[in-house]
C-alpha positions in Angstrom: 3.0 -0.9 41.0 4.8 -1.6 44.1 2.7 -2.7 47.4 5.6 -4.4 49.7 8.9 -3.2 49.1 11.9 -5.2 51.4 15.4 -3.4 52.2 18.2 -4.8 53.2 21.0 -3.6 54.9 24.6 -4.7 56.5 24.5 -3.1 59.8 28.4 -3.7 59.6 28.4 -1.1 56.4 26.2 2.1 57.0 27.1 2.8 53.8 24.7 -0.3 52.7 21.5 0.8 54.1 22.0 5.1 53.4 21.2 4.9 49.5 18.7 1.7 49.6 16.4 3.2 52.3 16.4 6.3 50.7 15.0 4.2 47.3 13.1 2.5 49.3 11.0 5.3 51.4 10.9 7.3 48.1 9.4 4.8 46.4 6.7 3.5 49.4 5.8 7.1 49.6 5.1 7.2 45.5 3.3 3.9 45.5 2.0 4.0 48.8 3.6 0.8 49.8 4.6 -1.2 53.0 8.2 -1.6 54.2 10.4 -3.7 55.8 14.4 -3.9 56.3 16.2 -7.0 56.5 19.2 -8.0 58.2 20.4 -11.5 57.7 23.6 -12.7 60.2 25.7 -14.6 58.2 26.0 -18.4 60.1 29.7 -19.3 60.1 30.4 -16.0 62.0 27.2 -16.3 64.0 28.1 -20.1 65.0 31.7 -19.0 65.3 31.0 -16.1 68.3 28.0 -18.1 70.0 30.3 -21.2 69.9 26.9 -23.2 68.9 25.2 -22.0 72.2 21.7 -21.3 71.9 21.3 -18.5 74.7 24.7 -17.1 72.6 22.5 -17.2 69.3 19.7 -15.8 70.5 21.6 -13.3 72.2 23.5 -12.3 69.2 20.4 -12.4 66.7 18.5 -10.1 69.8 21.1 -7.6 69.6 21.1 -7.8 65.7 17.2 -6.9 65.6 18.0 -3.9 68.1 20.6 -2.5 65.9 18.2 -3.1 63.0 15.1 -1.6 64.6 17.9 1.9 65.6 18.6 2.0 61.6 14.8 1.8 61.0 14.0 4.5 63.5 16.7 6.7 62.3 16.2 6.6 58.3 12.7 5.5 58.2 9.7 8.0 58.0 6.8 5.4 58.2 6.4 2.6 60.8 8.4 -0.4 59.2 9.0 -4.1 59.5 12.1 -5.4 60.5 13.0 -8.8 59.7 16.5 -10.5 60.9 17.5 -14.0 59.6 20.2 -15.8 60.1 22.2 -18.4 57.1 24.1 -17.5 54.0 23.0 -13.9 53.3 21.5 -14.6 49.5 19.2 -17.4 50.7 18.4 -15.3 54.1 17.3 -12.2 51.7 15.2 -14.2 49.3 12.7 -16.2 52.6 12.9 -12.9 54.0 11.5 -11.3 50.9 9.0 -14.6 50.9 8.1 -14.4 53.9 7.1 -10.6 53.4 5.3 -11.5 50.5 7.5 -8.6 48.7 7.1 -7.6 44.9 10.6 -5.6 45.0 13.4 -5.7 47.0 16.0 -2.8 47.1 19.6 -3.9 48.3 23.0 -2.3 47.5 25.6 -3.5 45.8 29.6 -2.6 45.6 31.2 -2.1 42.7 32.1 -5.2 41.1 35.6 -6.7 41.2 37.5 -9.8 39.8 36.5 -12.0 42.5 33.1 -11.2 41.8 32.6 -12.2 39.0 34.6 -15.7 39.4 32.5 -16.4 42.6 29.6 -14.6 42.5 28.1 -11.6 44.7 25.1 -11.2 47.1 23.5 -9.3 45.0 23.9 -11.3 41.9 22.3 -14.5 43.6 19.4 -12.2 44.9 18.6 -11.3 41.4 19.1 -14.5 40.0 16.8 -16.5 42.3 14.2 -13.9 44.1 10.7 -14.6 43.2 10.1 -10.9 42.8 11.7 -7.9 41.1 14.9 -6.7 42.5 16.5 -3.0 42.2 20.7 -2.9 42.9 21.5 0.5 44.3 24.9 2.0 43.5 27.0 3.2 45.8 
């Protein structure tokens, strides 16, 4: 059913990746499919700390895809692809997905609160616009 299945994960929140990788690896082993965790760093913050220098953006989206490749190593049981993006998290998560060529992507969600639902989640826009199927994960 599943042959590429994308995860992804706030490596500022551990609690973001615990559930979704879990998903994710049970459902690669049951549909024998390949994996990859995404990390998108979100661009105000990003130009904010590099104060738009390019060796400071590349530095900061290095160290990002170190982090990432520790959380793969660490909750991953199969060799995995890790993709790290950088723009508005939504948009990062769907090219990454694209670019994957993924059929499902697993992310988590918090539970939703007023502001939520007046200015929309991550999540949400993932559903809404992702080419392929997407599964929320619970905390």
């Amino acid at each position: 059913m599943y042959s590429k299945i994308l995860t992804a994960v706030d490596l500022d929140e551990p609690s973001s990746w615990q559930k979704p990788i879990a998903t994710t690896m049970a459902l690669a082993n049951c549909f024998g499919a390949k994996v990859a965790i995404a990390y998108v760093v979100p661009e105000t913050p990003l130009m904010l700390q590099a104060q738009w220098s390019v060796l400071s953006v590349r530095a900061i989206m290095e160290a990002a895809r170190i982090k990432l490749m520790k959380v793969a190593r660490d909750h991953c049981v199969e060799d995995v692809e890790q993709i790290v993006r950088s723009g508005t998290i939504y948009t990062g998560l769907i090219e990454a997905g694209e670019m994957f060529e993924a059929d499902l992507i697993v992310l988590s969600s918090h539970r939703p609160n007023m502001k939520d639902y007046l200015l929309g989640a991550n999540a949400s826009r993932v559903v809404r616009y992702a080419k392929c199927s997407v599964m929320v994960v619970r905390d």
